[in-house]
C-alpha positions as CSV (number, residue, x, y, z in Angstrom):
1,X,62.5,-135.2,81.8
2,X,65.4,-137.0,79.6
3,X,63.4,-136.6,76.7
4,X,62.1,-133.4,77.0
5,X,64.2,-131.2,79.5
6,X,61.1,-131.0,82.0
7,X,59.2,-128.8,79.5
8,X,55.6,-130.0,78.2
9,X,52.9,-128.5,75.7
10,X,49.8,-127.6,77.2
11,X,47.4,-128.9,74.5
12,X,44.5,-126.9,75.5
13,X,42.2,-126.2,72.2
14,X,44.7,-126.8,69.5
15,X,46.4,-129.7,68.2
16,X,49.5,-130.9,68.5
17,X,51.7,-132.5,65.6
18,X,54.9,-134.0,65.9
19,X,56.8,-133.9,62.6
20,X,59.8,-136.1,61.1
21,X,59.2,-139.3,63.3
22,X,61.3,-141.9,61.2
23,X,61.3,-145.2,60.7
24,X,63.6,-147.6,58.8
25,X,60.8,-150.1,57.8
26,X,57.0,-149.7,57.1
27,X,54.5,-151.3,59.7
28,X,52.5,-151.1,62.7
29,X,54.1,-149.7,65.7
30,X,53.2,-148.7,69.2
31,X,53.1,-145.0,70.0
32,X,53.2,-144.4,73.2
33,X,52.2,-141.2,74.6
34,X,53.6,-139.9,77.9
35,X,50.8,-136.8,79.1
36,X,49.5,-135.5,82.1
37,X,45.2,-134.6,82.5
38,X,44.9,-132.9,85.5
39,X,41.7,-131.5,84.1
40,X,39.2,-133.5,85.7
41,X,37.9,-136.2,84.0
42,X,39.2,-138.8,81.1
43,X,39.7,-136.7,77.6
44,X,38.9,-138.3,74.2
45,X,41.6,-136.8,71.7
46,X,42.2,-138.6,68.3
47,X,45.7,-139.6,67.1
48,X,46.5,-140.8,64.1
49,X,49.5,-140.3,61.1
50,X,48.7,-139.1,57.7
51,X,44.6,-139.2,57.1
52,X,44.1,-141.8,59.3
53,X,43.2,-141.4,63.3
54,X,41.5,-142.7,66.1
55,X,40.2,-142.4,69.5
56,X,41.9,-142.8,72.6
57,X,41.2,-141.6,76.0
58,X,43.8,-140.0,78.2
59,X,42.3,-140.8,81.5
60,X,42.8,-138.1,84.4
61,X,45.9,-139.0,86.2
62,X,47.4,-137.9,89.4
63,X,48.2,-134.6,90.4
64,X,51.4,-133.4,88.9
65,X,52.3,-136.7,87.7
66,X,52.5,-138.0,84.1
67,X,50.9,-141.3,83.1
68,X,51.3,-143.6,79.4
69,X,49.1,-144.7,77.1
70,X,49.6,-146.5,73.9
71,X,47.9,-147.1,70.4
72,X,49.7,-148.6,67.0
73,X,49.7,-146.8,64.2
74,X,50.4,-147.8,60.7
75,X,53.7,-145.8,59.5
76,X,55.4,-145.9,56.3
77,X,59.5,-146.0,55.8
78,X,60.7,-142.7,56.0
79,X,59.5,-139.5,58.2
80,X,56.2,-139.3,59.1
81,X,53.7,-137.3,60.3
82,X,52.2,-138.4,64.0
83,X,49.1,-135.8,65.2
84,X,47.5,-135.6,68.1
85,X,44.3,-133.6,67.1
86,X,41.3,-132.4,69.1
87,X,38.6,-134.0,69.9
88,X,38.1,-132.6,74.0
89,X,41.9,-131.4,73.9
90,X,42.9,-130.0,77.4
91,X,46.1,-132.3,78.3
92,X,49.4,-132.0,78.3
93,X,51.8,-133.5,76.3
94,X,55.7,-134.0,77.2
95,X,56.8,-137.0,74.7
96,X,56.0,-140.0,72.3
97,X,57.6,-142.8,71.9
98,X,57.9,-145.2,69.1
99,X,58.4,-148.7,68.9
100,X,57.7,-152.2,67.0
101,X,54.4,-153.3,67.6
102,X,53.8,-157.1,68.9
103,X,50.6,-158.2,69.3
104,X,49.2,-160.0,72.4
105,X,49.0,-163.3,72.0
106,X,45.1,-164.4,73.3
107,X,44.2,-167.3,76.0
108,X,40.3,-167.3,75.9
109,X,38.2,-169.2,78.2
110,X,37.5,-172.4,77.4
111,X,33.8,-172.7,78.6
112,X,30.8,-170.0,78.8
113,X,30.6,-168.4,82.3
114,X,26.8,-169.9,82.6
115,X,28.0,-172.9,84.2
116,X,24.6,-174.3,83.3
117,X,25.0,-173.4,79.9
118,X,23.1,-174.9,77.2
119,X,24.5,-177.0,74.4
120,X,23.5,-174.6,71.7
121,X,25.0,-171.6,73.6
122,X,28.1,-173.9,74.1
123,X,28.0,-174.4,70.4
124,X,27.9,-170.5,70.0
125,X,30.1,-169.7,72.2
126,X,33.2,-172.9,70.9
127,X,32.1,-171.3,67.3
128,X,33.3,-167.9,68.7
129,X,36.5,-168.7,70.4
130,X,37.9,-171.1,67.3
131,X,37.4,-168.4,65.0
132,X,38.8,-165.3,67.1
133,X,41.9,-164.1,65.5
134,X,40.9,-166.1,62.0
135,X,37.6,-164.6,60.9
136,X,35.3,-161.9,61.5
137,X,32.0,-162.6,61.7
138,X,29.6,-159.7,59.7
139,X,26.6,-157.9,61.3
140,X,24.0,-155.7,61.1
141,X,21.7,-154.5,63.4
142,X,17.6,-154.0,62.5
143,X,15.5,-151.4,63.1
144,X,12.2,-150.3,62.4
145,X,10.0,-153.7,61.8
146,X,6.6,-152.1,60.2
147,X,7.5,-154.1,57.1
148,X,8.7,-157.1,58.2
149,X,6.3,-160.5,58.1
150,X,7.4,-163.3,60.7
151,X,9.0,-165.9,59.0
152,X,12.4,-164.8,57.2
153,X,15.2,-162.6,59.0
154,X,16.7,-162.5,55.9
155,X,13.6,-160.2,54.5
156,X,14.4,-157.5,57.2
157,X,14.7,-154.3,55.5
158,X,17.8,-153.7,57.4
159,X,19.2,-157.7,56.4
160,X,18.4,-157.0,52.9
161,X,20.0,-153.4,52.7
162,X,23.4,-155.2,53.3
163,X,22.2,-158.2,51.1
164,X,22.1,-155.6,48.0
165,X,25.6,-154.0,48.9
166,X,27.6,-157.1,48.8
167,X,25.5,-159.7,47.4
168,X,25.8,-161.8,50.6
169,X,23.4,-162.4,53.9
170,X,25.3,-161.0,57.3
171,X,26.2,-164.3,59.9
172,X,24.4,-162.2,62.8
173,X,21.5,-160.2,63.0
174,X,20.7,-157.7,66.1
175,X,17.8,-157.0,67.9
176,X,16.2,-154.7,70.4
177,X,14.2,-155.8,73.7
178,X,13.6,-151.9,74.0
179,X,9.5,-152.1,73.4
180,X,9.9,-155.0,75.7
181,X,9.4,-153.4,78.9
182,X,8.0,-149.6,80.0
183,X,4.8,-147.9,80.2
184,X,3.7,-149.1,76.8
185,X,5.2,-152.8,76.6
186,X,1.8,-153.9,76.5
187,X,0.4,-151.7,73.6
188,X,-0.4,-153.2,70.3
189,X,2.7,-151.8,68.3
190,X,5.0,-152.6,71.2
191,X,3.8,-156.0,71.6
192,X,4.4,-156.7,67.6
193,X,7.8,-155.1,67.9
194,X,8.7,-157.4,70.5
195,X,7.1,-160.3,68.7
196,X,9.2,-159.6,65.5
197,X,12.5,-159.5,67.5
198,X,11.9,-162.3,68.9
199,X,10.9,-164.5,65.5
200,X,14.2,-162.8,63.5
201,X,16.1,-164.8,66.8
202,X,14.3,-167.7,66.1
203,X,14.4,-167.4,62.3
204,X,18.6,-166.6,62.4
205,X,19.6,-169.2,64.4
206,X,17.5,-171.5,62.4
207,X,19.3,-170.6,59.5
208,X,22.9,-171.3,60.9
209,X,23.1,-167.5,61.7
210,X,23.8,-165.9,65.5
211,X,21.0,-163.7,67.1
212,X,22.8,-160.6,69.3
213,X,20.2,-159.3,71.2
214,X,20.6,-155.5,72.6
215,X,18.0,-153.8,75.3
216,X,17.1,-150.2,75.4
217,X,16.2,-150.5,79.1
218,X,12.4,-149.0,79.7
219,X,12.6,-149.6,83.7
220,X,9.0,-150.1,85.3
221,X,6.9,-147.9,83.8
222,X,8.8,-145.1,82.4
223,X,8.7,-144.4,78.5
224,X,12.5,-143.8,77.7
225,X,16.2,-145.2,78.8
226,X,18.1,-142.0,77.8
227,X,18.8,-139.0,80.8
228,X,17.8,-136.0,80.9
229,X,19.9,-133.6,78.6
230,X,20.7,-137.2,76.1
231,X,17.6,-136.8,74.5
232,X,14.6,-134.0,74.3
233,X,12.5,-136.9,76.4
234,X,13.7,-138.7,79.2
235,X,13.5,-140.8,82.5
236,X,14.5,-139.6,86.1
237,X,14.4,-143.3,87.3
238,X,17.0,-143.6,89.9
239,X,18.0,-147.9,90.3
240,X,20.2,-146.7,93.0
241,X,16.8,-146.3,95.3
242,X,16.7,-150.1,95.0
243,X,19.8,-149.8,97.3
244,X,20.5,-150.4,101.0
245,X,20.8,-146.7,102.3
246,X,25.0,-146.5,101.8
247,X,25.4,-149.6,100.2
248,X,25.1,-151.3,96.7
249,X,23.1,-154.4,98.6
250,X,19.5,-154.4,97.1
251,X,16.4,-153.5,99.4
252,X,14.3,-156.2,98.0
253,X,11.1,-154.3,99.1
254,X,11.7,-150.9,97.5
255,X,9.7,-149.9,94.7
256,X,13.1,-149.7,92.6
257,X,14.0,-153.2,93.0
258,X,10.5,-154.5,92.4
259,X,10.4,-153.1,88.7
260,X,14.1,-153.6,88.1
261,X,13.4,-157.0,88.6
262,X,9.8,-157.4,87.0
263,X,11.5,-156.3,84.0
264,X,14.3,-158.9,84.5
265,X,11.6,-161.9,84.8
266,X,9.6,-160.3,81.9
267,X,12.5,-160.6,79.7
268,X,14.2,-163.5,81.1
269,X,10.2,-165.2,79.9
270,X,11.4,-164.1,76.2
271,X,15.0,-165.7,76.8
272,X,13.2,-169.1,77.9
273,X,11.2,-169.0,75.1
274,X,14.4,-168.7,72.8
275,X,16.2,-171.5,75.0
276,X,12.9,-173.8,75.0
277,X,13.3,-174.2,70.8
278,X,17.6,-174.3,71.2
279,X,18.0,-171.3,70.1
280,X,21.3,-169.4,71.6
281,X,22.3,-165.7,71.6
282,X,24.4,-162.9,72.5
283,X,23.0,-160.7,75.0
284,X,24.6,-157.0,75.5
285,X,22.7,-155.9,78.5
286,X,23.2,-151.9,79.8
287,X,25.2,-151.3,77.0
288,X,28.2,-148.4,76.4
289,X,28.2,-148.5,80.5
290,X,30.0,-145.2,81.8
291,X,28.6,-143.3,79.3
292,X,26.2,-140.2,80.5
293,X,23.6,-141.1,78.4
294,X,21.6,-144.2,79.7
295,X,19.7,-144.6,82.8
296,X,21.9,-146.8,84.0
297,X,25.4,-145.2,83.6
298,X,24.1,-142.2,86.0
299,X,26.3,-143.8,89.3
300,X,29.4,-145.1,90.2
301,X,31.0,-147.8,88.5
302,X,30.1,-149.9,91.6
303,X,26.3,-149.2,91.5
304,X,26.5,-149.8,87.8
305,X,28.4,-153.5,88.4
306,X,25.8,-153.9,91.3
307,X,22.9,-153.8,88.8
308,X,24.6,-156.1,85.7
309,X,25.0,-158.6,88.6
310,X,21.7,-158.3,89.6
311,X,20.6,-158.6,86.1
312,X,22.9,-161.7,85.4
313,X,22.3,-163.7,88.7
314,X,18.2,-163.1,88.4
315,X,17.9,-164.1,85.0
316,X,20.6,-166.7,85.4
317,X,20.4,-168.3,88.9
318,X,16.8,-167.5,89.6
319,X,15.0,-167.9,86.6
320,X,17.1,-170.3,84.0
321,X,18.2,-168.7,81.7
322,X,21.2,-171.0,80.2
323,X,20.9,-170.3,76.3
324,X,23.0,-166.6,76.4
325,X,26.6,-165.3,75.4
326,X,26.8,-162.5,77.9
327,X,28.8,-159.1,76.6
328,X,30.2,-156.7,78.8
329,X,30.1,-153.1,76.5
330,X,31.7,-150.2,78.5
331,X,32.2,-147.0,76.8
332,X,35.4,-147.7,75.7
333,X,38.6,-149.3,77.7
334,X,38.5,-146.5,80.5
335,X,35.5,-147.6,81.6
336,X,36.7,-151.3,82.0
337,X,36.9,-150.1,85.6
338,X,33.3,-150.5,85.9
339,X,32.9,-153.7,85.0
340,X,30.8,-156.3,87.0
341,X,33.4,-159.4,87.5
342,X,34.8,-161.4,84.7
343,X,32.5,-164.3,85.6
344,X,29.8,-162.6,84.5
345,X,30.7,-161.8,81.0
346,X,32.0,-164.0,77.8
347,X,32.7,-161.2,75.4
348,X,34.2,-157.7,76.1
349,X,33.1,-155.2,73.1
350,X,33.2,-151.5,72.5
351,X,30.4,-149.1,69.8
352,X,32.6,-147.1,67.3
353,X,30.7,-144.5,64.6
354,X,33.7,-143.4,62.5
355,X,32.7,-141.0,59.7
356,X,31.1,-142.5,56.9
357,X,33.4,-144.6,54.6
358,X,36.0,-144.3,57.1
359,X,37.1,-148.1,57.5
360,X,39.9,-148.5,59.3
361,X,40.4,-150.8,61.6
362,X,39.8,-149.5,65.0
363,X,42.8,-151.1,66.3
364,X,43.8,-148.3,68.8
365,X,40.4,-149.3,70.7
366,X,41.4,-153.0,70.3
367,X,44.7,-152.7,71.5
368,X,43.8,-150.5,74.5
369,X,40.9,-153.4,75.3
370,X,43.8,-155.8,75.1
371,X,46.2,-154.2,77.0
372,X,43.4,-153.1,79.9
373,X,40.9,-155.8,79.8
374,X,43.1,-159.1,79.7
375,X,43.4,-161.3,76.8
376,X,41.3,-164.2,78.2
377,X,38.3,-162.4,76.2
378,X,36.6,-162.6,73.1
379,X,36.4,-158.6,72.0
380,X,33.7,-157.6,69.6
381,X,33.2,-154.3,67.6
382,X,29.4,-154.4,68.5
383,X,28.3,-151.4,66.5
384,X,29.5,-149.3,64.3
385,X,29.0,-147.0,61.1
386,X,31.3,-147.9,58.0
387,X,32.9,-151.6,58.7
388,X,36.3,-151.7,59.3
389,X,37.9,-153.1,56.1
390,X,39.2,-157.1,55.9
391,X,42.6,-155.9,55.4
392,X,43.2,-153.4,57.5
393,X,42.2,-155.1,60.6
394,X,44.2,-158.4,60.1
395,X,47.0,-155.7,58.8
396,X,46.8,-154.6,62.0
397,X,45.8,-157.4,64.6
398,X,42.6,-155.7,65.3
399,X,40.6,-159.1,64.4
400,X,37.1,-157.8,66.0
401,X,35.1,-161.6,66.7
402,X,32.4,-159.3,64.8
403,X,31.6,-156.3,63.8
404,X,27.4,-154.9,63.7
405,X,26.4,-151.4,61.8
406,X,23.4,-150.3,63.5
407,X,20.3,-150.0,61.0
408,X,19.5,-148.6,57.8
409,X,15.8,-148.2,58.4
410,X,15.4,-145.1,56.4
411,X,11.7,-144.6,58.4
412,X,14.1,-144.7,61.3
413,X,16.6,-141.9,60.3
414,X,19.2,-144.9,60.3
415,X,21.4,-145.0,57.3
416,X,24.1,-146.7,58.6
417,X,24.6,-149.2,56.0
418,X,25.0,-146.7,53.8
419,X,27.9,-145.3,55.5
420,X,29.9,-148.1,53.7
421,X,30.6,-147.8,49.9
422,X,28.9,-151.3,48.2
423,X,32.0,-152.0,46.6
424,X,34.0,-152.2,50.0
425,X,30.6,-154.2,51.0
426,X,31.3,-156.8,48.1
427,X,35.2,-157.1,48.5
428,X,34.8,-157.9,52.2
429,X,31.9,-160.2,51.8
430,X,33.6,-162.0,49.5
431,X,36.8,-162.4,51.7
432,X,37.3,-165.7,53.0
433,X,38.2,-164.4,56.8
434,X,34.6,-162.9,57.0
435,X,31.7,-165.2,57.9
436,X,28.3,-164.3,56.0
């Protein structure tokens, strides 16, 4: 009310800019934005100064009462520009407030949360805490595998799109587990998918690189992992049947359990092959959690930290499997509500598609991951379109342990790759602070 007179601006469908915010010095500074969203349910608005925005979610906060939250934005010396622009829309806005920005200093564990953890995953994950905050370590994510021959990750279609953009091999390499499990796991083309994930790992690591291993859930023997209204095909598989009646304690002999965890042995068996040669790797199970997309975001935040346990402690406890880097991947930072412990996760990462050649930073996710999800955590931009450019992110503190566009497997409708202009591919592969 002092800075406004008890009036606010009901954003509704329109935008809102606030003209002539002035600054003495050019930088990055932390706008906070004092709203209220008694609208039911969080609200993704973009903010941003000049050409530049990004996302951040106003959460729904309590009746009649106004709530804070922050990004940093880059702002030149003189008046700017600050707008707060659809995306949902529908809060309401009473002030901003602009200040320096000072970055939050990181304390990352000192050990894996596997306790049991072996000495290549130790070395993978050492490799990832000494260079968070110093070097960003490039991606990219494969996709269709028709043409690829076991042997060479580096021949992937999807390795050698970014190979011919900036003349230089990404450090990690992502794979699915999707045609792992489901009605047709055991189908010829499945099975060779599988089998060709599984050697890229293998052929990766062997080459000094990191294998970050994704799953497109197929529970039991249903054929898809998105929800009905995601996707034009889709599963009705509930997990939450696998539950006590009332509670999130498993019924070990409902049908529900039984192929939640048949798929957990069946890929834990792919893990333990991994871990039998030394090979190490990021896993990012039930991925962008709170999103209404996914089989397993349909719940509460408590079913949904009930299952990643489940998934961790089976896989982990039961079955051996010592060789992973386990990444927790909500939605984005509102959904760090739903997360399953922080013993049961080594990396905390967020999926960002900006429009294509778009490459800011992202730091207004980073910052909001910082600010709500500790600073005892690796955080990892674990896929994305365009790549965020070398200099804006260490410009802005956003230093992202990695970054990962998802495929270019033209077959695949993919693309992605693309979405970055080759010569911003070759001036960020050639900076020292990213790892190829």
């Amino acid at each position: 009310t002092s800075a406004s007179g008890g009036k606010y601006v009901q954003m509704k469908s329109g935008n809102i800019a606030f003209a002539g915010v002035t600054v003495d010095k050019a930088g990055q500074y932390t706008v906070v934005i004092h709203y209220m969203n008694n609208y039911d349910d969080s609200k993704i608005n973009l903010v941003g100064v000049g050409e530049t925005s990004s996302q951040v979610t106003f959460e729904e906060t309590e009746k009649g009462k106004f709530a804070d939250v922050e990004t940093v934005l880059a702002l030149a010396a003189g008046a700017n520009t600050i707008s707060i622009t659809k995306s949902w829309g529908w809060i309401d806005v009473d002030y901003i407030e602009v200040k320096p920005y000072e970055a939050k200093k990181f304390d990352l564990c000192n050990a894996p949360v596997t306790a049991k953890a072996t000495p290549s995953a130790i070395k993978l994950y050492n490799f990832l805490v000494n260079n968070f905050g110093k070097k960003t370590i490039s991606g990219v994510m494969t996709g269709n595998m028709d043409a690829y021959t076991i042997g060479d990750a580096t021949q992937h279609e999807d390795v050698q799109a970014v190979f011919k953009a900036g003349g230089k091999y990404p450090a990690l390499v992502g794979v699915d587990l999707m045609n792992a499990t489901g009605a047709n796991k055991d189908d010829s083309w499945y099975k060779q998918y599988t089998e060709k994930a599984v050697d890229i790992a293998k052929s990766i690591w062997k080459k000094g690189g990191i294998p970050a291993v994704t799953w497109h859930w197929r529970p039991g023997d249903e054929v898809e992992f998105y929800v009905k209204g995601a996707h034009e095909t889709y599963t009705e598989f509930d997990f939450t049947e696998g539950f006590v009646k009332g509670t999130t304690s498993w019924d070990t002999l409902s049908a529900a359990f039984k192929a939640l965890t048949g798929d957990i042995d069946h890929v834990s068996e792919i893990f333990l092959e991994l871990q039998q040669e030394g090979v190490a790797a990021i896993f990012r199970p039930l991925h962008e959690s709170g999103g209404n997309w996914f089989w397993w975001s349909t719940h509460t935040g408590k079913q949904f930290a009930a299952l990643y346990q489940l998934v961790y402690e089976r896989m982990v406890f039961k079955n051996g499997v010592n060789n992973l880097i386990w990444d927790f991947n909500p939605q984005d930072a509102s959904k760090l509500s739903w997360t399953p412990g922080e013993t049961y996760y080594d990396v905390l990462s967020v999926d960002i598609y900006n429009d294509a050649n778009d490459h800011q930073s992202n730091s207004a996710a980073f910052v909001d991951f910082a600010n709500k999800g500790g600073t005892n955590k690796i955080l990892s931009l674990s896929e994305n379109g365009p790549i965020p450019d070398v200099d804006n992110m260490y410009n802005d503190g956003a230093t992202w342990s990695w970054w990962m566009p998802w495929y270019e497997s033209p077959s695949w409708n993919g693309g992605f790759v693309s979405q970055t202009a080759a010569s911003v591919w070759q001036k960020n592969l050639a900076d020292d602070r990213i790892i190829t």
